[in-house]
C-alpha positions as CSV (number, residue, x, y, z in Angstrom):
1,X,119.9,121.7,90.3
2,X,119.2,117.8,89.3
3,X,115.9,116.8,91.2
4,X,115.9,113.4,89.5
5,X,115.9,111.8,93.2
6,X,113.1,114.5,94.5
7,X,111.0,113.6,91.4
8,X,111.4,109.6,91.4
9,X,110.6,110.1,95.6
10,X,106.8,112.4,94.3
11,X,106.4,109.8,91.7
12,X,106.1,107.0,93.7
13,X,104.3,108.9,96.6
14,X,101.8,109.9,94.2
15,X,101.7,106.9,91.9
16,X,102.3,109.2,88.8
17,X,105.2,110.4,86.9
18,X,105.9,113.9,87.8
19,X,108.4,116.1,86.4
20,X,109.5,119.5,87.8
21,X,108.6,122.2,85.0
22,X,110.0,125.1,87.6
23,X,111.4,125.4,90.6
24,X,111.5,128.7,92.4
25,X,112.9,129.8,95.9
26,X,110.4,130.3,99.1
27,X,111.1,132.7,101.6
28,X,111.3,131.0,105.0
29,X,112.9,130.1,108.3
30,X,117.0,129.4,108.7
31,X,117.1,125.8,109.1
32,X,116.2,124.5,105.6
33,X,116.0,125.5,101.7
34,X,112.9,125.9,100.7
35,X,111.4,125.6,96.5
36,X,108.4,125.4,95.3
37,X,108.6,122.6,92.7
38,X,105.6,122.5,89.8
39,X,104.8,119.8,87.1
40,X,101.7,117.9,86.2
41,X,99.6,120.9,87.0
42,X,100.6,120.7,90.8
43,X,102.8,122.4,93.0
44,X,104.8,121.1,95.9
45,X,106.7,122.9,99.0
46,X,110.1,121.0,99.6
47,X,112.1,121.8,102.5
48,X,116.2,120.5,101.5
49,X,118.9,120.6,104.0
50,X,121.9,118.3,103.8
51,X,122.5,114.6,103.3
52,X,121.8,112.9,106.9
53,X,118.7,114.6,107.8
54,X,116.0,112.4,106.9
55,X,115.3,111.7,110.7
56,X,114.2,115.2,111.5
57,X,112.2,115.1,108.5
58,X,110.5,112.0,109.0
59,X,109.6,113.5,112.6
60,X,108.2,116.4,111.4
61,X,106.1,114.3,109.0
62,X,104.9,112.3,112.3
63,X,104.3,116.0,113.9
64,X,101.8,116.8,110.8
65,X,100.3,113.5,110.5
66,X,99.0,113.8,114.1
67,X,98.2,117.6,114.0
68,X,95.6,116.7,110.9
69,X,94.2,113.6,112.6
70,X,93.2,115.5,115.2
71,X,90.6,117.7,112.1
72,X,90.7,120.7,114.0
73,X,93.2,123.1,112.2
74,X,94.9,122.8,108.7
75,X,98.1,122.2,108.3
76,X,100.1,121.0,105.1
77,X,100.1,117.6,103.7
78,X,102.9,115.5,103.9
79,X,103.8,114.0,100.6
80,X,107.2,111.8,101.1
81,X,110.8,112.5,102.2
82,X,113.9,111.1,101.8
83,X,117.6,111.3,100.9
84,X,120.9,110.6,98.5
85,X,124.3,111.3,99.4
86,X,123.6,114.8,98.8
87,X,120.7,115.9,100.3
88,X,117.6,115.7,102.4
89,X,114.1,116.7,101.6
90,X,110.8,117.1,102.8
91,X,108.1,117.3,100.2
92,X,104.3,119.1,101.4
93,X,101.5,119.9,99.7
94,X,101.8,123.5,98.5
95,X,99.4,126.1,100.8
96,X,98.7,129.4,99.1
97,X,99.5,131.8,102.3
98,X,98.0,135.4,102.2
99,X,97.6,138.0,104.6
100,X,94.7,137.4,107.5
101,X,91.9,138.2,107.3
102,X,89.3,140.0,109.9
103,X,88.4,137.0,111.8
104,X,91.1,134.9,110.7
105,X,92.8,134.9,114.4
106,X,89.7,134.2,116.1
107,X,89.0,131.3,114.1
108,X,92.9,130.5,115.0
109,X,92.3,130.8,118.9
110,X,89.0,128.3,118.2
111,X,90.3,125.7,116.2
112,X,93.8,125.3,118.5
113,X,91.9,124.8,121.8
114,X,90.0,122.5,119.9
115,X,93.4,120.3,118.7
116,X,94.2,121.0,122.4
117,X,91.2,119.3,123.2
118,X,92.9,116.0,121.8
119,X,94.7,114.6,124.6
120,X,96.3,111.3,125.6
121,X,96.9,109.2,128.7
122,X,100.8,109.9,129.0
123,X,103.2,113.5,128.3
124,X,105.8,113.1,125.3
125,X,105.4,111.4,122.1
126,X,105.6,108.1,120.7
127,X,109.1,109.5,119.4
128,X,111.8,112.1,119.4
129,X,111.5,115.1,117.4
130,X,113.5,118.8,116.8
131,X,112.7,122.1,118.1
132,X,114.6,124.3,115.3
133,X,117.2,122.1,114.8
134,X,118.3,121.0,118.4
135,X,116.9,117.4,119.0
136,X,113.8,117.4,121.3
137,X,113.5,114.0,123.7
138,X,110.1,113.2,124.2
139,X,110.3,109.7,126.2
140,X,106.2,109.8,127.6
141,X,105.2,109.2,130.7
142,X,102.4,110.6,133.4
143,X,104.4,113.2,135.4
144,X,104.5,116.3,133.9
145,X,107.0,118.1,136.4
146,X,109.6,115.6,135.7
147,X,108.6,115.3,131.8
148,X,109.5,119.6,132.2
149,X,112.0,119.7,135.0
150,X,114.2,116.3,133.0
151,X,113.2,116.6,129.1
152,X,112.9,120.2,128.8
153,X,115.0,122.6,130.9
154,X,117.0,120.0,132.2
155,X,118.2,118.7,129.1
156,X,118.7,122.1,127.4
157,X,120.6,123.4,130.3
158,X,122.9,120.2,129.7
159,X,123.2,122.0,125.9
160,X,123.9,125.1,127.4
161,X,126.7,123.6,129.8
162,X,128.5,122.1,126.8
163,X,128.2,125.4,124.6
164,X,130.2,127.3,127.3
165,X,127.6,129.1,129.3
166,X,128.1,130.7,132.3
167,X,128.2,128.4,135.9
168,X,125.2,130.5,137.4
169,X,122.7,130.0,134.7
170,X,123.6,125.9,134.9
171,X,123.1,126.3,138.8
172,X,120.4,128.3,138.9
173,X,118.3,126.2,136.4
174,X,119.3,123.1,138.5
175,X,117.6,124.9,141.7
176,X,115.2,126.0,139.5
177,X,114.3,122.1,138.3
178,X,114.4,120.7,142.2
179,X,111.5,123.6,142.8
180,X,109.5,123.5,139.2
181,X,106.7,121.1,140.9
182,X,105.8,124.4,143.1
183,X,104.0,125.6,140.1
184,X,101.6,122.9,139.9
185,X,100.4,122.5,143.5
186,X,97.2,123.4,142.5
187,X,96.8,122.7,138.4
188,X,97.0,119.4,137.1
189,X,97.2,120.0,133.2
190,X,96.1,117.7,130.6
191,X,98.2,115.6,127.9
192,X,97.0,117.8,125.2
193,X,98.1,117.3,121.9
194,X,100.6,120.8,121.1
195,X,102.0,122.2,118.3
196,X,105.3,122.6,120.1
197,X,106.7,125.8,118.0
198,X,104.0,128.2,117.6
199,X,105.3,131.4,117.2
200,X,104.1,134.0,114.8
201,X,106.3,132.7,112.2
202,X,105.0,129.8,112.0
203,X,101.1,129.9,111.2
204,X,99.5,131.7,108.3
205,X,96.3,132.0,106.1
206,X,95.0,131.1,103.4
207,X,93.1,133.3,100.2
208,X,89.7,131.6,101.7
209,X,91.1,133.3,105.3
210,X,91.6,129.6,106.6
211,X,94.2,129.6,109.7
212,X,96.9,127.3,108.7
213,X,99.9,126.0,111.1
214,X,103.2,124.4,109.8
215,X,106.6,123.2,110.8
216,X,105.6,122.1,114.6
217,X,107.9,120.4,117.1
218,X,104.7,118.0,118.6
219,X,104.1,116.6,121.5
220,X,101.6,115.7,124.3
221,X,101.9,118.7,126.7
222,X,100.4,121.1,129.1
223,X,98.2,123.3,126.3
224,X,99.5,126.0,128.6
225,X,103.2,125.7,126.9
226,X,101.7,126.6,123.5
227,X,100.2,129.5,124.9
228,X,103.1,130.3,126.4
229,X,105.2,130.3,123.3
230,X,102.5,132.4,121.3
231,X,103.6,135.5,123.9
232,X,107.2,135.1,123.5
233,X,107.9,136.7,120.0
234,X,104.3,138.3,119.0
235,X,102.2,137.4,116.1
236,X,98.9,136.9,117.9
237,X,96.6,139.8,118.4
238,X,93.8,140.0,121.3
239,X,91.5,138.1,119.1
240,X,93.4,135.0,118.8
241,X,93.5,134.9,122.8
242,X,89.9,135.8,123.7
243,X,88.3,133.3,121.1
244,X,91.0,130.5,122.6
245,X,90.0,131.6,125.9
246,X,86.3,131.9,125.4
247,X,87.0,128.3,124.0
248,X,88.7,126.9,126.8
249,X,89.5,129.3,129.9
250,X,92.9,128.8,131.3
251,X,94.3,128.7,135.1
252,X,94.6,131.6,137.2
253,X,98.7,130.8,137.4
254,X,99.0,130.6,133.8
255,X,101.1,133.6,133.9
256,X,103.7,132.5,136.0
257,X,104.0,129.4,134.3
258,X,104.5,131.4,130.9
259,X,107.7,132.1,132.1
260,X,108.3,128.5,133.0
261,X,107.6,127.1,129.2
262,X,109.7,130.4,127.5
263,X,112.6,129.3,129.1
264,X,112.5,126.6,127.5
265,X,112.5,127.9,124.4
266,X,115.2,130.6,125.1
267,X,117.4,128.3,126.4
268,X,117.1,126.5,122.7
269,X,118.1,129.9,121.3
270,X,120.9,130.5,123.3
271,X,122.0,126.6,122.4
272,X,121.2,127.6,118.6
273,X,122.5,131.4,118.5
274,X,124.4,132.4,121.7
275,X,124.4,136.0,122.3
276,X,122.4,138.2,124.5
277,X,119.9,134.8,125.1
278,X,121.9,133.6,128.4
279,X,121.0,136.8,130.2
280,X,117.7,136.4,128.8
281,X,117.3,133.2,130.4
282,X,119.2,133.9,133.6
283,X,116.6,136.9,134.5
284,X,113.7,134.2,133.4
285,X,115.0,132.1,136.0
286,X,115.4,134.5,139.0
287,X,112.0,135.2,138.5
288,X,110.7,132.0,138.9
289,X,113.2,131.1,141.8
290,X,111.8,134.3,143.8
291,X,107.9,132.2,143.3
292,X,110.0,129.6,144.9
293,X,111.2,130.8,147.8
């Protein structure tokens, strides 16, 4: 593969020449290649999807960016992105990952309520971004139930209309979105500052047993949706939740409202992969229309 563009883009990032020496597959998720480049004694992670994609890039680099300003967790260090007619790429400072260690989720729990702890005056973010590779609107303002019940389900059930999915699940999520503001009569969350993808995929460790988070969908939410999402497909043991918890107790309904924030996410997976995720997402939302009514 020529990476005369890749190398010309870390050059003038880094204000060096660098050359790749090796380049050498990374396991990872389905959206993007991934290759660890190395030259000049340092190694890069470089994320490459097709020509075109620069934009989800450069929001995922304005996802990271905010993540480490916020000092409270680690998460890779954007280097520079860009494009030719060819391709995209993301370039990130290379993180060793290894397996946890003892303490490692506790410390995990810790340091997120502590990013959750960052907070701001409106819900969204100052732009769009991607969750996986569906686009993610994240227009801000100070209601939260219409921030969920418009940007969120609303707008993935529009998806999910288009895709060809069933009548009932569109007109159950619109009754659903008329009723969402029932599950905040009493809790008034905060604009926290969220990761916006954290599932168990998507946080490590490194050697030193430092928790590490990557490839997040960010945005100023309910802290309670990040929770939310850390249930849906494992990863986190009892350690991670007590130390969060211990950190920062959460709101009696927070269970109900775990259902709320999941269907947002399986919605997106049923937009992304189809399958068996409509009924999924159909029996989410009876659920929460029987707290409704």
């Amino acid at each position: 593969m020529d990476w005369q563009s890749i190398e010309e883009s870390i050059s003038r990032a880094l204000g060096i020449r660098f050359a790749v020496r090796s380049a050498q597959p990374v396991g990872g998720g389905c959206i993007n290649e991934a290759v660890c480049l190395e030259g000049a004694s340092r190694r890069f992670f470089v994320k490459l999807n097709q020509a075109g994609m620069e934009d989800m890039f450069a929001a995922e680099v304005a996802g990271l960016e905010a993540i480490r300003e916020t000092g409270a967790i680690m998460t890779p260090a954007p280097v520079c992105w860009g494009g030719d007619q060819g391709r995209s790429w993301l370039v990130l400072e290379f993180v060793d990952l290894s397996s946890p260690q003892e303490n490692t989720s506790a410390v995990l729990g810790e340091q997120l309520a502590a990013m959750h702890r960052h907070t701001s005056t409106t819900f969204g973010f100052h732009r769009d971004n991607y969750i996986g590779s569906s686009e993610q609107p994240n227009s801000p303002g100070q209601d939260w139930v219409s921030f969920i019940a418009d940007q969120r389900i609303g707008f993935q059930l529009e998806l999910a209309r288009r895709n060809g999915a069933p009548g009932s699940l569109f007109d159950s999520g619109q009754r659903l979105r008329e009723g969402i503001s029932t599950f905040f009569d009493s809790y008034q969350p905060a604009a926290s500052l969220l990761h916006g993808d954290l599932w168990g995929g998507n946080w490590g460790c490194t050697p030193a047993g430092k928790p590490v988070i990557f490839d997040p969908a960010v945005y100023f939410g309910d802290r309670e949706a990040d929770l939310a999402m850390t249930e849906l497909f494992g990863g986190f043991d009892d350690r991670f939740y007590q130390s969060y918890r211990q950190s920062w107790p959460l709101d009696p309904g927070y269970k109900t409202r775990t259902v709320l924030y999941n269907l947002y996410h399986i919605l997106n997976h049923y937009n992304l992969f189809g399958g068996g995720y409509a009924v999924q997402a159909q029996g989410m939302m009876d659920r929460l229309l029987a707290e409704i009514s």
